[in-house]
ZAKOLNU-368570 format. One record per residue (C-alpha): x, y, z. Coordinates in pm, whole numbers. Layout:
N
x | y | z
X | Y | Z
...
***
This chain:
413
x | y | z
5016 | -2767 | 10541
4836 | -2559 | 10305
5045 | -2296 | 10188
4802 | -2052 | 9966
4863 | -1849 | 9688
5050 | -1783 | 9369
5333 | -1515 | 9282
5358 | -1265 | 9575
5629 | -1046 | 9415
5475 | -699 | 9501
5279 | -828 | 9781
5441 | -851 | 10083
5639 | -522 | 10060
5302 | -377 | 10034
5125 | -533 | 10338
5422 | -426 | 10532
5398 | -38 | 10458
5084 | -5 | 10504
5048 | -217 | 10815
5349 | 11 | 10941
5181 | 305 | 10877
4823 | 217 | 11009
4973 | 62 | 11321
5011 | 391 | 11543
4676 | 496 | 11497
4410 | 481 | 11834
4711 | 289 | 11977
4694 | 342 | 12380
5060 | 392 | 12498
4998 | 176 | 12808
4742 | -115 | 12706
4890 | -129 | 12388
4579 | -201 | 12268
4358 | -5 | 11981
4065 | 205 | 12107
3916 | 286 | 11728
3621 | 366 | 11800
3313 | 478 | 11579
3306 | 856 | 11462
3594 | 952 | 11708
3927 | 1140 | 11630
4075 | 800 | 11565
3802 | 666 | 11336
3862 | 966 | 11137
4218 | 914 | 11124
4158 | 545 | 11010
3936 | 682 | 10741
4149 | 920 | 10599
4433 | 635 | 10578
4170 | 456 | 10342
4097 | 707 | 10149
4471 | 783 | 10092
4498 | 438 | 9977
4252 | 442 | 9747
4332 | 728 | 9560
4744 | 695 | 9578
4610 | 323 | 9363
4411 | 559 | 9132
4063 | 439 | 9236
3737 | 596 | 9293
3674 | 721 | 9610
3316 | 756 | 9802
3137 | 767 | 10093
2769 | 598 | 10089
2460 | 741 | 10294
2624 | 546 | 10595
2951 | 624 | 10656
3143 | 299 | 10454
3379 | 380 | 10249
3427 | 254 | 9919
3684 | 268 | 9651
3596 | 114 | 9289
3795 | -13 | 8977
3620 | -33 | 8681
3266 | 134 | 8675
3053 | 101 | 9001
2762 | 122 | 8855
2791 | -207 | 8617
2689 | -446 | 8816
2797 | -774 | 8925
3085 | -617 | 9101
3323 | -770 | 9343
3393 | -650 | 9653
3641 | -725 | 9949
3729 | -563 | 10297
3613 | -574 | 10649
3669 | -319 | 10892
3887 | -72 | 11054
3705 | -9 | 11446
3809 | -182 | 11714
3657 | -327 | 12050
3825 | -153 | 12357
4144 | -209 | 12367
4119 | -425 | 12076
4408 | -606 | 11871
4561 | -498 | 11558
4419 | -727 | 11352
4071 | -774 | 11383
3895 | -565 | 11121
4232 | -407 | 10963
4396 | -723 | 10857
4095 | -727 | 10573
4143 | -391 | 10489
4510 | -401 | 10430
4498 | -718 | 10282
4259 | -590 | 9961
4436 | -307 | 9900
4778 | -553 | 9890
4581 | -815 | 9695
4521 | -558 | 9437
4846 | -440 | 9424
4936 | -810 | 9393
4680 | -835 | 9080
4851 | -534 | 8937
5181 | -680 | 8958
5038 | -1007 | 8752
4902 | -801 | 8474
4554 | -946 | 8564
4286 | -783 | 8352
3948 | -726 | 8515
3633 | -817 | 8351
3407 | -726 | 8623
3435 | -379 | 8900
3635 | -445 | 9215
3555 | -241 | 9518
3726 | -244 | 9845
3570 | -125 | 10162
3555 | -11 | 10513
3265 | -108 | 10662
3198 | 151 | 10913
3129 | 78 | 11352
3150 | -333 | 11313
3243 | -358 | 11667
2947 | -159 | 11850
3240 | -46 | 12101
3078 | 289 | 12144
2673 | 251 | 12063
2626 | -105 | 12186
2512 | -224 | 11839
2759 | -442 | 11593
2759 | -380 | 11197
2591 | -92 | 11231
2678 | 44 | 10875
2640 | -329 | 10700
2302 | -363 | 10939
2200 | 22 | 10800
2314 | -106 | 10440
2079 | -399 | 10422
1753 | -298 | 10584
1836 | -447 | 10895
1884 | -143 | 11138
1586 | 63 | 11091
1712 | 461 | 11050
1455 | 536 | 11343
1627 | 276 | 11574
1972 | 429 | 11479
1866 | 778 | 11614
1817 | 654 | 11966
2150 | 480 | 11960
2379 | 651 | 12268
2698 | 620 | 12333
2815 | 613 | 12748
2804 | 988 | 12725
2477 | 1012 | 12669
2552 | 1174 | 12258
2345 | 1002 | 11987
2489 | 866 | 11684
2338 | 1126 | 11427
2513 | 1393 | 11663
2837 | 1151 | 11663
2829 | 1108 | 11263
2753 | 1482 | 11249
3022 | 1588 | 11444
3277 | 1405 | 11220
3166 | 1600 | 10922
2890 | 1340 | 10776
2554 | 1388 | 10707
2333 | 1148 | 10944
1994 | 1205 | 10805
2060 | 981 | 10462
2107 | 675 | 10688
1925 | 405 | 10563
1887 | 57 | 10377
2116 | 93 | 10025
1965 | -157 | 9786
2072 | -9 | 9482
2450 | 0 | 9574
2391 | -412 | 9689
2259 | -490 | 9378
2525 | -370 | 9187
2723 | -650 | 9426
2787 | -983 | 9274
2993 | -1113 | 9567
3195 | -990 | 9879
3440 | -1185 | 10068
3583 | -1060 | 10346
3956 | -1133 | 10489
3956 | -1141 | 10877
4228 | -1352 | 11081
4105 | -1631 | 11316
3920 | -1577 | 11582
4037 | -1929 | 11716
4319 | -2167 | 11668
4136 | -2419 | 11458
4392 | -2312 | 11160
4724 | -2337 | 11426
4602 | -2695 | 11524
4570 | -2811 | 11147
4871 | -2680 | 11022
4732 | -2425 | 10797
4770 | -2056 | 10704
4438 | -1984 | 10592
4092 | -2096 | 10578
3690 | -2023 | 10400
3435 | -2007 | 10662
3173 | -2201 | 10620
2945 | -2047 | 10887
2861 | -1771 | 11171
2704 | -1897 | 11489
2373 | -1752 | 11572
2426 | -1493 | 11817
2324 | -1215 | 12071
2336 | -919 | 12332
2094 | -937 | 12597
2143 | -659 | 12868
2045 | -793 | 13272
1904 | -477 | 13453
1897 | -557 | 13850
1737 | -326 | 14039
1790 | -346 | 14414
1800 | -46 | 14695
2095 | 167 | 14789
2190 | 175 | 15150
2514 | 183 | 15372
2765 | -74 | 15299
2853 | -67 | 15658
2546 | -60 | 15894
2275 | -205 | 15699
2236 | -583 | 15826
2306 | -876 | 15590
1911 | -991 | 15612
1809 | -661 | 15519
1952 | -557 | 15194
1813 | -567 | 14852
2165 | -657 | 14697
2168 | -632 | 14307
2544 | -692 | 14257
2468 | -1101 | 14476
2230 | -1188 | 14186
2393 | -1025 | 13912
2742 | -1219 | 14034
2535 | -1556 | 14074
2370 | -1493 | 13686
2746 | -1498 | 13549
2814 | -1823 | 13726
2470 | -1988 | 13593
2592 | -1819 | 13269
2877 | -2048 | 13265
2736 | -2327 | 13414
2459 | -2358 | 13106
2708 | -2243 | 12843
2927 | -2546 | 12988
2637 | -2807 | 12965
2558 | -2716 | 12609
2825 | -2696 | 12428
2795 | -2307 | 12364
2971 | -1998 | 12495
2808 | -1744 | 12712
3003 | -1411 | 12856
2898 | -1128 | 13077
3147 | -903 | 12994
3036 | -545 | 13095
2846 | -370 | 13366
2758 | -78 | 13550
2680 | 2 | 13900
2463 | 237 | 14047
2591 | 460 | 14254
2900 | 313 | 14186
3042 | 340 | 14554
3278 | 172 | 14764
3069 | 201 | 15105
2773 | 199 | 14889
2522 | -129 | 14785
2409 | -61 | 14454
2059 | 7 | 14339
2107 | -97 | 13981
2332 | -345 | 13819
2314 | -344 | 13471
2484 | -633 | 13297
2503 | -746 | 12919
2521 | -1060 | 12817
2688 | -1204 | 12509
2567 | -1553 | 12401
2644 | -1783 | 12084
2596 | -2148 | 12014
2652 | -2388 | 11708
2244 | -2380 | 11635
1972 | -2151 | 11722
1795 | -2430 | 11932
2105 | -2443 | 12158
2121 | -2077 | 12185
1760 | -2037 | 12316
1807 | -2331 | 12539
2091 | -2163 | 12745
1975 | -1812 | 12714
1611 | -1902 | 12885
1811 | -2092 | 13139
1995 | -1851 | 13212
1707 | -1637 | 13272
1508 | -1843 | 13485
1844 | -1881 | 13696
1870 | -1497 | 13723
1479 | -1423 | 13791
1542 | -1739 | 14091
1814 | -1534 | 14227
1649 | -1183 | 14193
1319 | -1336 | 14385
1541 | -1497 | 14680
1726 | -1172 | 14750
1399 | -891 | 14673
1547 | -776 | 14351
1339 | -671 | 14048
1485 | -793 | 13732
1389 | -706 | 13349
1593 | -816 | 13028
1626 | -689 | 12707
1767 | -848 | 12391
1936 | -541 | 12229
2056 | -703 | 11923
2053 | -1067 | 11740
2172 | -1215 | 11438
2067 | -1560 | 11368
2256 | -1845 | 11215
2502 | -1763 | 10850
2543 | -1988 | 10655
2787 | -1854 | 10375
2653 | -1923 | 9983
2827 | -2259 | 9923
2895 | -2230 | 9561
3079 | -1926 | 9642
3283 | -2105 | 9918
3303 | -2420 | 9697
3424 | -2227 | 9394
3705 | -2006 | 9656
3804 | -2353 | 9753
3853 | -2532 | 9396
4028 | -2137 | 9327
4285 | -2219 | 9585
4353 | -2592 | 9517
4049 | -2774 | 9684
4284 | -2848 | 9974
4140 | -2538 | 10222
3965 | -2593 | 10526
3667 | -2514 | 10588
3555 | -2381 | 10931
3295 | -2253 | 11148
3257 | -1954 | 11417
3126 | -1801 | 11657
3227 | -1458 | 11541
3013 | -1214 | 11400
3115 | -986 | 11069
2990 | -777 | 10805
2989 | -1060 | 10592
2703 | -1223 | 10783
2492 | -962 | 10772
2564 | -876 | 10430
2455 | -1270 | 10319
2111 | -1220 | 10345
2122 | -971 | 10041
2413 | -1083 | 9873
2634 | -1373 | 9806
2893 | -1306 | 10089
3236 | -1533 | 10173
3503 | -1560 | 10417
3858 | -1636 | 10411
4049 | -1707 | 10766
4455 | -1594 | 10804
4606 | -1837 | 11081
4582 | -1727 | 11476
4847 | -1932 | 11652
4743 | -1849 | 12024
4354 | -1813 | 11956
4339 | -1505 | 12096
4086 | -1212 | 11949
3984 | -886 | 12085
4308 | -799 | 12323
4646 | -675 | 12249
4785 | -997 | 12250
4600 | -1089 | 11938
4847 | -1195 | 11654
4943 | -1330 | 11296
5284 | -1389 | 11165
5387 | -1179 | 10882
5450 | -1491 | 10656
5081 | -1636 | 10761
4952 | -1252 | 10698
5128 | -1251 | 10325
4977 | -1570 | 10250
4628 | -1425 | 10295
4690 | -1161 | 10092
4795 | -1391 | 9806
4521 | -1636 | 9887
4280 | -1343 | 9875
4452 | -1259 | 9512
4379 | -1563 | 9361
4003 | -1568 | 9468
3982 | -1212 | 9350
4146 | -1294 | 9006
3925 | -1611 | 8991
3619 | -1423 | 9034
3700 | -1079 | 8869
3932 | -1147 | 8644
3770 | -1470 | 8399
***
């Protein structure tokens, strides 16, 4: 069993307050689970507990044109800077640690750097990368995609939340200026390398024995949203033989989901819908659906998603339903630099695994303009994006010194 990292004097005392104090915040009181969603009261509330962080450590503070936060040691504009984090937003009903566990962890890694008497030779920033879920606009990494030229500004206007407001009227409402969104080049090439700290999304780490972990790759991955459009009529006198039923082929496409995600070796998950008119006497007229489909390769991933399409347009014909899909956001396969991930690995002993997943981050996007890294903090039941998500404080104290030493390998020589 690995167990990473050196010293760890001021560290865990550290994690602990500040993972007590960020805790209660977009906590339902009955799910339990975290409802952090982007430019809402609690996202605001999650921001302000970064910037309090930064500037109780004495750092400098800012905002860029999209809404991540940033807070620098040393001189941001010197290039060849290192940067950590992840994010703070949460899936509904999320768990505690996907997103925040990053967060916390850098601002406890530098406190654990501070406690060594490590001298920097090159800028450390930590950040909160701003709406990584999507929860509320449908989109993931919206303020990494923004960052990097991948999310056009034009295409973020028309994002919508469920209540119809826009995201410029969102990020305006929350006291930010929404018409400097755009691609940041000059702040990414001041970057010399990010790694970001996220706990498992898995139990690879639980089955080996170890604490933590360097990615070694994201699975190529996508939303594709099913629109089936039947005809409304009476749920109880319109004949069997005569209805145009949208919800029979949408609930057949989720079984052919599974039954092609199951023959290749991939995962495939229909995991929200609407109805239309949403009655209980009522059949609908619409049933929109969005799927969520990853694989190891992108060969794999177009193999199941096109089956699973010619499965859905089979049902749609046999039951007179119209059917169109759209692919509303895709990222394709990451593979992390490898003589950044070699170099984190020979930092912490050459004795790390090294894994893969099917999760998407900031990091990922971020790789294609920067030299981007992952560490992994141990999941012992596997499970992500619910309130039963968990780490154990000793696993969650031996990221933070794991992500120390990488930090003080890379910033500090």
């Amino acid at each position: 069993m690995s167990q990473s990292g050196k010293g760890g004097v001021g560290a865990a005392p550290s994690f602990h307050a500040m993972w007590r104090e960020l805790a209660p915040i977009g906590r339902d009181a009955i799910t339990r689970g975290y409802r952090r969603y982007a430019w809402t009261a609690a996202d605001s509330d999650c921001r302000a507990w970064f910037r309090a962080q930064a500037e109780s450590r004495g750092l400098a503070y800012e905002v860029d044109r999209n809404g991540n936060q940033w807070a620098w040691l040393g001189d941001p504009t010197a290039g060849d800077a290192v940067v950590t984090g992840s994010h703070l937003d949460s899936v509904p009903d999320g768990g505690a640690f996907d997103g925040p566990l990053g967060v916390v962890s850098s601002f406890a890694a530098l406190d654990e750097l501070r406690n060594r008497g490590a001298e920097f030779t090159r800028p450390l920033a930590l950040t909160n990368f701003g709406d990584e879920e999507g929860a509320r606009f449908g989109l993931a990494c919206v303020g990494s995609r923004l960052a990097s030229g991948q999310l056009a500004p034009e295409a973020a206007h028309r994002l919508r939340d469920g209540d119809g407001i826009t995201l410029p009227q969102a990020m305006e409402a929350a006291g930010y200026d929404p018409s400097a969104i755009g691609p940041d080049p000059e702040r990414l090439a001041r970057i010399g390398a990010f790694v970001e700290l996220h706990v498992e999304q898995g139990r690879a780490l639980d089955l080996s024995g170890d604490r933590v972990g360097i990615a070694s790759a994201i699975w190529p991955h996508g939303r594709w949203r099913f629109d089936f459009h039947g005809e409304a009529n009476h749920a109880g006198t319109t004949r069997l033989v005569d209805r145009r039923d949208p919800m029979l082929t949408y609930a057949e496409t989720v079984l052919a989901a599974r039954r092609e995600a199951e023959l290749a070796g991939a995962v495939a998950t229909f995991g929200k819908i609407s109805v239309e008119p949403n009655g209980v006497n009522a059949i609908p007229s619409l049933v929109r659906g969005w799927l969520d489909s990853r694989a190891a390769d992108q060969s794999t991933l177009d193999t199941v998603v096109a089956a699973i399409q010619q499965a859905a347009r089979e049902y749609a014909d046999r039951h007179g339903v119209d059917l169109t899909v759209v692919r509303e956001s895709f990222t394709p396969v990451v593979e992390f630099e490898h003589a950044l991930r070699d170099e984190m690995n020979k930092i912490l002993g050459g004795a790390i695994p090294v894994l893969g997943t099917g999760a998407g981050h900031d990091a990922g996007i971020l790789s294609g303009s920067i030299p981007t890294a992952m560490l992994f903090v141990r999941n012992p039941t596997g499970v992500s994006h619910s309130p039963a998500e968990f780490a154990a404080e000793d696993d969650c104290v031996a990221g933070v010194l794991a992500l120390a030493d990488v930090l003080e390998g890379l910033a500090c020589r």
